[in-house]
C-alpha positions as CSV (number, residue, x, y, z in Angstrom):
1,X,182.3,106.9,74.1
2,X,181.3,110.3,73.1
3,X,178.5,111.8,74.4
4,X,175.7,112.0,71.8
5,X,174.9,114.9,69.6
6,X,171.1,115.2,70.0
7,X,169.4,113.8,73.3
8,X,165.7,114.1,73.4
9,X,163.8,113.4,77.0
10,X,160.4,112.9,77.5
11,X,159.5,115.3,74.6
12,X,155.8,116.2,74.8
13,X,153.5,118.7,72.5
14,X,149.7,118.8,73.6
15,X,147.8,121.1,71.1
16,X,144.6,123.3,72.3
17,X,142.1,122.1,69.7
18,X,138.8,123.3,71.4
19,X,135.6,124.9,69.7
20,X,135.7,128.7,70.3
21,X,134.4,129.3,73.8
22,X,130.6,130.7,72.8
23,X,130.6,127.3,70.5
24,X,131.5,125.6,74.2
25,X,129.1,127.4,76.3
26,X,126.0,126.9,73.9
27,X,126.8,123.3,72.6
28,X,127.7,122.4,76.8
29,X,131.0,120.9,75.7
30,X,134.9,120.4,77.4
31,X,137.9,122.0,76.0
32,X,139.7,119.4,73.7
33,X,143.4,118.7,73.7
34,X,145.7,116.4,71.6
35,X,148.5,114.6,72.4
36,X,151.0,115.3,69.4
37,X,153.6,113.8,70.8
38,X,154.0,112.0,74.2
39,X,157.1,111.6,76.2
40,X,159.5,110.6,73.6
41,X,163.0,110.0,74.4
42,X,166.2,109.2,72.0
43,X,169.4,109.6,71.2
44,X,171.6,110.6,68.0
45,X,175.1,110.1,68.0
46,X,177.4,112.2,65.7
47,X,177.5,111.0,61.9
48,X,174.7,108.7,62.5
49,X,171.2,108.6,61.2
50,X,167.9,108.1,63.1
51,X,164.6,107.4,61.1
52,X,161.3,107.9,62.4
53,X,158.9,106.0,61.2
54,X,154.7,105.4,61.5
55,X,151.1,106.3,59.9
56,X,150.1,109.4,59.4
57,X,149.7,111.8,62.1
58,X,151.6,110.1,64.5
59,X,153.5,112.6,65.4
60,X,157.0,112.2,63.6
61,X,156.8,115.7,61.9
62,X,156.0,117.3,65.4
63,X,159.1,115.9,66.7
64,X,161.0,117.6,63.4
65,X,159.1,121.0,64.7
66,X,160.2,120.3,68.3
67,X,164.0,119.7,67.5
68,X,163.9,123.0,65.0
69,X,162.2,125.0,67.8
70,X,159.2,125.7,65.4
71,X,157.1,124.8,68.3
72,X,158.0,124.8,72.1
73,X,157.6,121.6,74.0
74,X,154.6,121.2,76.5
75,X,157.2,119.0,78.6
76,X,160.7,117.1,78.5
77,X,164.0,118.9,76.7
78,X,165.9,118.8,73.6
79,X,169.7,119.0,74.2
80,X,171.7,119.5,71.4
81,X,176.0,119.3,72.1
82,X,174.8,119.0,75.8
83,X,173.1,122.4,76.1
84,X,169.0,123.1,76.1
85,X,167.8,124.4,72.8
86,X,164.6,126.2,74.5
87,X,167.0,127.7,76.8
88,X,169.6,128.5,74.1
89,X,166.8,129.5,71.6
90,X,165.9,132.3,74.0
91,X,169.2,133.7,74.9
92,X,172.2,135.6,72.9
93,X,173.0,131.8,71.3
94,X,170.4,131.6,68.9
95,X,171.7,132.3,65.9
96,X,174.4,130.0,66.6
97,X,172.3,127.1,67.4
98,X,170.4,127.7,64.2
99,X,173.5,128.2,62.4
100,X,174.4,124.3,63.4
101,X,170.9,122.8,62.9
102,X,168.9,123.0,60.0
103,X,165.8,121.6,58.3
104,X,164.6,120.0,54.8
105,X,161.0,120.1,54.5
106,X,158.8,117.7,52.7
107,X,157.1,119.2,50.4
108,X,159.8,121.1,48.0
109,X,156.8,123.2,46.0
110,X,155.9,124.9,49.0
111,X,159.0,125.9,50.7
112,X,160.5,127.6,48.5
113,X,159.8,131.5,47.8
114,X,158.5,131.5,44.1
115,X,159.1,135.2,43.8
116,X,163.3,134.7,44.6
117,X,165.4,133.3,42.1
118,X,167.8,130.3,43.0
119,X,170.4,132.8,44.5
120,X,168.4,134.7,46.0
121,X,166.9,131.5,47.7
122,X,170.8,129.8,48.7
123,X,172.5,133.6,49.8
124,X,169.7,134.2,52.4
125,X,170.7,132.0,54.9
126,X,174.8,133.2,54.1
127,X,173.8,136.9,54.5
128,X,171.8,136.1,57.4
129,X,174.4,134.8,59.8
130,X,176.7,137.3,58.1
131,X,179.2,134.1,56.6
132,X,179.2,135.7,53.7
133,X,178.9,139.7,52.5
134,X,180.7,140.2,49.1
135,X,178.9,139.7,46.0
136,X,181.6,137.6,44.4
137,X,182.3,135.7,46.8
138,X,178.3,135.1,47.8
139,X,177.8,134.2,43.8
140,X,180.8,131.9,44.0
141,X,179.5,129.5,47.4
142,X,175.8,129.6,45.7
143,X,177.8,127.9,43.1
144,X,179.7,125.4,45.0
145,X,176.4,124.6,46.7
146,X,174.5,124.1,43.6
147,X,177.5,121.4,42.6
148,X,177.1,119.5,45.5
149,X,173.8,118.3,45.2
150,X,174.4,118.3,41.3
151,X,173.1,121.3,39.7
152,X,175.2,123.9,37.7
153,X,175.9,127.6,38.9
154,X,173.8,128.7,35.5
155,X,170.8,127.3,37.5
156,X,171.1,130.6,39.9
157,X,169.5,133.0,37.9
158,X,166.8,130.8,37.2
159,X,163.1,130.2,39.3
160,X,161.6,127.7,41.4
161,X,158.8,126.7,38.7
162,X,161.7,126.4,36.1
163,X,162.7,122.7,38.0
164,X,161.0,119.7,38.7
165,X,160.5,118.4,42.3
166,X,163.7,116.4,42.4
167,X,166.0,119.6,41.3
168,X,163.5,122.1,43.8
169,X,164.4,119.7,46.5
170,X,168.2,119.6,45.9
171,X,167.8,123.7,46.3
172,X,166.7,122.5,49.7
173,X,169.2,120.8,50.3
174,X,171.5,123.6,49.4
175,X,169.5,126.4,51.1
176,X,170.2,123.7,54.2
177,X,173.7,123.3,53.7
178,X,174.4,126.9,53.5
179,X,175.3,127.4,56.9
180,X,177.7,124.1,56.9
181,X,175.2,122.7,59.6
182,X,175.8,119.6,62.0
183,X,172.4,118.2,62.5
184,X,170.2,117.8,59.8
185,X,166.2,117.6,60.4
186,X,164.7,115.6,57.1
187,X,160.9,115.8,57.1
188,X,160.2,113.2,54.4
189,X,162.0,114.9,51.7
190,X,161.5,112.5,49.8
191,X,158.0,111.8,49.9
192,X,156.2,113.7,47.0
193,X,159.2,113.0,44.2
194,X,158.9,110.0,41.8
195,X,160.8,106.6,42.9
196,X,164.1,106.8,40.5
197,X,164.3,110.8,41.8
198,X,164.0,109.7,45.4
199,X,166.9,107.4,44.6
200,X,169.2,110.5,43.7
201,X,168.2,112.6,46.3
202,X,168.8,110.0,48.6
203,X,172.1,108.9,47.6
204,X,172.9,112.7,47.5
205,X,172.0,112.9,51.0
206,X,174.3,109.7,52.3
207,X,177.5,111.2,49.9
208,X,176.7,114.7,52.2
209,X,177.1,112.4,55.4
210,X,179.9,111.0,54.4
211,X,182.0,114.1,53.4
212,X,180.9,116.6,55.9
213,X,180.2,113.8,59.5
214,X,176.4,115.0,59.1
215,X,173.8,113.5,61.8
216,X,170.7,113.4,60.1
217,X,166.8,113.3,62.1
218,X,165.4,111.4,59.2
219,X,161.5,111.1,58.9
220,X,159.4,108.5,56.5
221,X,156.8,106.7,56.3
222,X,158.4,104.5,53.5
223,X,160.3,101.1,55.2
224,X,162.3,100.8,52.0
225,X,163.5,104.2,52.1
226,X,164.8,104.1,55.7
227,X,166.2,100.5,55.4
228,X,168.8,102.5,52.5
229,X,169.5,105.4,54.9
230,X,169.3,104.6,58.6
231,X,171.2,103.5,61.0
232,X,168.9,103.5,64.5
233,X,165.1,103.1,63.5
234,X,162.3,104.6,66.3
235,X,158.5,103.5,65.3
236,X,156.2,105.2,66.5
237,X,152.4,105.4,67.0
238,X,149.6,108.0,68.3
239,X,152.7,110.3,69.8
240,X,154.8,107.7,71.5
241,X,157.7,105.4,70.8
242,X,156.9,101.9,70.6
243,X,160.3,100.4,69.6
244,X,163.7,101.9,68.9
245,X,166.6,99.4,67.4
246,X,169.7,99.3,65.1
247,X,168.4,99.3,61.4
248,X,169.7,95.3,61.1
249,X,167.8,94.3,64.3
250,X,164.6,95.9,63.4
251,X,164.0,94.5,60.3
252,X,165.6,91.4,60.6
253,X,163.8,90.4,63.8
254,X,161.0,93.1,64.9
255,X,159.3,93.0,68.2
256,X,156.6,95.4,68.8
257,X,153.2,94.1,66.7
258,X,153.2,97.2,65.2
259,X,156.5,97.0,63.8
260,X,155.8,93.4,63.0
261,X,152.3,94.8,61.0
262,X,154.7,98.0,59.3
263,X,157.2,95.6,57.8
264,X,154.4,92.7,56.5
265,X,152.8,95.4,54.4
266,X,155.9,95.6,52.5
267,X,155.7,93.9,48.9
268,X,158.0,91.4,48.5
269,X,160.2,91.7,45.6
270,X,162.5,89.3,45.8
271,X,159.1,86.7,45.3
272,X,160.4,84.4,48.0
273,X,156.8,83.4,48.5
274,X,156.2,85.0,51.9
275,X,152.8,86.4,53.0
276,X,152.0,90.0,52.4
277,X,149.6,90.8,55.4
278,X,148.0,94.7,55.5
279,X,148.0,96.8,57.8
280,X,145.1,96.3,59.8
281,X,142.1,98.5,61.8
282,X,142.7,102.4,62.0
283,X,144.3,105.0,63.8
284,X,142.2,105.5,66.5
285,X,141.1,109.2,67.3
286,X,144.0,111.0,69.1
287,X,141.4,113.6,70.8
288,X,139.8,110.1,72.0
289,X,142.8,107.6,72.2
290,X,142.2,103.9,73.8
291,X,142.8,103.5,77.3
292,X,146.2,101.5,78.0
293,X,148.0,100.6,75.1
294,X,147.2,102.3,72.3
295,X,147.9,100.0,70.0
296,X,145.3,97.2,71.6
297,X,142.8,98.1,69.3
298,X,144.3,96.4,66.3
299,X,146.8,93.9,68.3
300,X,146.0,90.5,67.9
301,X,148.3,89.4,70.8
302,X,146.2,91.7,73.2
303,X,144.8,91.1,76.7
304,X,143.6,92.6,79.5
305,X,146.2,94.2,80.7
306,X,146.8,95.5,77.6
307,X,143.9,97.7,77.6
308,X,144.2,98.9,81.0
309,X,148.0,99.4,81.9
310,X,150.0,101.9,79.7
311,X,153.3,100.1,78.6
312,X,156.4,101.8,78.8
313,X,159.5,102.3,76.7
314,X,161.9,100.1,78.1
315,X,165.2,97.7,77.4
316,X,164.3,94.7,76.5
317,X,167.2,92.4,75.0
318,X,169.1,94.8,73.5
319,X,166.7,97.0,71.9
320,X,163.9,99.3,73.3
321,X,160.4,98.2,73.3
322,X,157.0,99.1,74.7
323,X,155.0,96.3,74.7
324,X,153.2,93.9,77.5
325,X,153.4,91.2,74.7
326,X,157.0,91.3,74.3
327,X,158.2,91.6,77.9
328,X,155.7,88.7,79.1
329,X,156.9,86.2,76.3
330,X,153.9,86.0,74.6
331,X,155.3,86.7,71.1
């Protein structure tokens, strides 16, 4: 077995979300901290995808941040090819770790400069790490970019506001692939195109992997997205991982609640006749989460020990689960 390309241990980010200090000292109240994310831990092997998946502010884009080095972890490490990236982010290797990991954002109207054309946009990540220097020969692998997520090389001389959200995001996709990456951060790129343009960029995406070996971080909120793309599948809630499992295992036979909850909001095309149950309760507070499991709240298998004992990440017939529920028999 090969060792795996990304390893994530006990990755942690706690934010410093306090009222200014006179606001503190008038109003008599604590400094306020939340827990982004909170002792994560995963692995990605080479060519393989892993989806993150949950509500809203539960922390997946954080994680995207972490691995990029866009933010520096409170705790735990990121190792990328075996070495620490906030070790190697602060020495001479650098530019060579960012070289070999790059991100896609989510929304493709805001990360892209509106005041650079589409060459302008592709070359700066080529001139950057110095791959490529000569006019000609920058104009010709902006081309060859643009054709591989399917856009021409007329497209170059053109502007961000000249394409729609599907074509913007493809240009991120080329800016990404610039510097022939290995590890691929997706931050819902997906999320804020149309259904039949999320279709192409996603099958774009899986033709890339194929060609080039690329290990993709892939992060959604959509079920029926990362059922097309994954392979592992980690679900998380309030900053922690509640169940990571092979793509078949987790939606053929969930185990967490949560999971359980995630996949029942699903509509059910195929009209087989099965209940559609919502998603129930709310995301508690993260500056005030629930004592214990933080999923209690809204669990309907729930007891005592629930709410008072933290549950932690473990194996659990061949997948990885954190639940009291699951390990006890109860469900």
């Amino acid at each position: 077995m090969t060792a795996p390309l990304v390893q994530v241990d006990g990755l942690a980010k706690i934010f410093d979300v306090s009222a200014p200090w006179l606001n503190r000292v008038i109003e008599r109240k604590p400094r306020q901290f939340v827990h982004a994310v909170d002792g994560v831990s995963f692995e990605i092997a080479r060519g393989t995808t892993l989806a993150l998946v949950g509500e809203s502010g539960c922390g997946k884009s954080t994680v995207a941040r972490l691995l990029v080095g866009l933010y520096p972890p409170s705790r735990g490490a990121v190792r990328f090819d075996g070495a620490d990236t906030r070790e190697t982010l602060a020495g001479s290797g650098a530019r060579a770790l960012r070289r070999r990991m790059q991100m896609i954002f989510q929304d493709p109207y805001a990360s892209l400069n509106p005041r650079w054309t589409v060459r302008q946009i592709i070359a700066e990540p080529l001139q950057e790490h110095g791959l490529v220097t000569e006019a000609r020969a920058l104009d010709e692998r902006v081309a060859a970019l643009l054709a591989q997520v399917g856009l021409s090389a007329a497209d170059m001389v053109k502007f961000p506001h000249q394409f729609s959200g599907g074509q913007r995001q493809r240009i991120s996709i080329a800016r990404a692939l610039a510097t022939e990456p290995e590890f691929l951060i997706c931050d819902e790129p997906t999320s804020a195109l149309d259904v039949s343009v999320q279709a192409q960029v996603l099958n774009i995406m899986k033709d890339l992997q194929r060609r080039q070996g690329l290990t993709y971080l892939f992060i959604s909120h959509n079920l029926a997205v990362v059922r097309h793309v994954a392979d592992q599948v980690g679900v998380m809630y309030l900053g922690r991982l509640v169940e990571l499992a092979d793509r078949g295992t987790l939606f053929t036979a969930p185990r967490h609640p949560y999971t359980r909850m995630l996949l029942d909001a699903i509509p059910d095309i195929a009209m087989t006749g099965r209940q559609r149950t919502p998603v129930q309760g709310e995301v508690p507070n993260p500056l005030n989460p629930p004592s214990g499991c933080a999923f209690h709240p809204r669990c309907p298998h729930a007891n005592a020990r629930c709410s008072s004992e933290r549950p932690e990440l473990a194996e659990f017939k061949g997948i990885r689960v954190a639940c009291h529920a699951v390990t006890e028999g109860r469900i």
